[in-house]
C-alpha positions as CSV (number, residue, x, y, z in Angstrom):
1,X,-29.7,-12.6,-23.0
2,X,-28.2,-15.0,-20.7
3,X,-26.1,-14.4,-17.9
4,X,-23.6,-16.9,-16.3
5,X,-22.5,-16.7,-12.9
6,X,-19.6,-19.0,-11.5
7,X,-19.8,-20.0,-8.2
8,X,-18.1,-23.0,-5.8
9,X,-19.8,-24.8,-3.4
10,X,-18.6,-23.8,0.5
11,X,-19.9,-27.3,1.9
12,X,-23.8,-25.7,2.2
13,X,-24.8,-23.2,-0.4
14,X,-23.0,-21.8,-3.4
15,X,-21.0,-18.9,-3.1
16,X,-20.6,-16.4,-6.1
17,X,-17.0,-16.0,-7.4
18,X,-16.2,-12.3,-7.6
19,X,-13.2,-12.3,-10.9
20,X,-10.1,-10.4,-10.1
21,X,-10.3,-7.1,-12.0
22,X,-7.0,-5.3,-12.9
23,X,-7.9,-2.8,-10.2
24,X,-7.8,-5.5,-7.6
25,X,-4.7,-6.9,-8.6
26,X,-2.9,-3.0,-8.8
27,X,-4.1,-2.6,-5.6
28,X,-3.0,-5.9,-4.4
29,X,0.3,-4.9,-5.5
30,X,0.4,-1.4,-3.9
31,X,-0.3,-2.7,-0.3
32,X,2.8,-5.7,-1.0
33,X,5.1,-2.7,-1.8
34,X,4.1,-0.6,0.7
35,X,4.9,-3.2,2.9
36,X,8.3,-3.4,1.9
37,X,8.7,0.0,1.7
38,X,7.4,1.0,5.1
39,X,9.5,-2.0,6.5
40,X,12.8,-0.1,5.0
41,X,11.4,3.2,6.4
42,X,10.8,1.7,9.9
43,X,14.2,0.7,10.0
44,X,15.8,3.5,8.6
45,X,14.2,5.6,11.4
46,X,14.6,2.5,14.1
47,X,11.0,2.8,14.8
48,X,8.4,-0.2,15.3
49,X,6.8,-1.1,11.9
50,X,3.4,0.3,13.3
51,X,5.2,3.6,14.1
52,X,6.6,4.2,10.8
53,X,2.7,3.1,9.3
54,X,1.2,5.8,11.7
55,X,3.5,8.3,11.5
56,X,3.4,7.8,7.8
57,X,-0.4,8.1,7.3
58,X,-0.5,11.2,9.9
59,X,2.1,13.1,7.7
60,X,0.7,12.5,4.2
61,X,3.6,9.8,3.4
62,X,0.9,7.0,2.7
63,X,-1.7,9.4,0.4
64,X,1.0,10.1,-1.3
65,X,2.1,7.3,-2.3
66,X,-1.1,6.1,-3.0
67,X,-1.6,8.9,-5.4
68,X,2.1,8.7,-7.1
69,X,2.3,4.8,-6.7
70,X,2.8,4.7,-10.5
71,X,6.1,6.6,-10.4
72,X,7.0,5.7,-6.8
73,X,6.9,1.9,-7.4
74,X,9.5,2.2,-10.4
75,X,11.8,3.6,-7.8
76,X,14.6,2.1,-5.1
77,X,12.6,1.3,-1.5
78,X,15.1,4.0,-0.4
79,X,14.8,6.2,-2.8
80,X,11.1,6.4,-2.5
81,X,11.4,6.4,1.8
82,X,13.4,9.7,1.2
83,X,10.5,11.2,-0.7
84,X,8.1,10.3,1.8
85,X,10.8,11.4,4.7
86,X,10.2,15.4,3.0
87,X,6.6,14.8,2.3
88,X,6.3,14.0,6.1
89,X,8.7,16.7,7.3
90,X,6.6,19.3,5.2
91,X,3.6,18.1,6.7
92,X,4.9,18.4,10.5
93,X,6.7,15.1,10.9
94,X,9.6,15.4,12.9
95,X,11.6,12.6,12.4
96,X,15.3,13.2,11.5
């Protein structure tokens, strides 16, 4: 059996080329919407974008939406920021 590998020359050795698997690209995908989405949240909230990230992986917001991303990402931005606004809250976030 043969195997081919593709590869691209960086200027001094060749460099394997790693294909995109559909795992990649979902995940790809998750972190440009949670982007978005934690960009409406931070401003909902008027908080820095790096407060709304931490507060949001502190309180559970960011596992799960990682874990419902196939539902969640279906939704509005600002529907989805309300679920993770009562996630938070029943994980001890305070924001109001």
């Amino acid at each position: 059996m043969e195997t081919t590998v593709k590869a691209y020359f960086d200027g001094t050795a060749f460099v394997p080329v790693t294909p995109v698997t559909t795992i990649q690209k979902n995940t790809s995908d998750m972190i440009e919407d949670f982007v978005l989405l934690n960009e409406v949240f931070a401003t909902r909230y008027d908080i820095s974008w790096r407060d709304s990230f931490n507060y949001l992986k502190k309180h559970g917001g960011l596992d799960f939406y990682e874990k419902h991303y196939g539902y969640e990402h279906t939704q509005s931005y600002e529907n989805t920021a309300d679920t993770l606004a009562r996630i938070c809250k029943r994980n001890g976030g305070k924001l109001e």
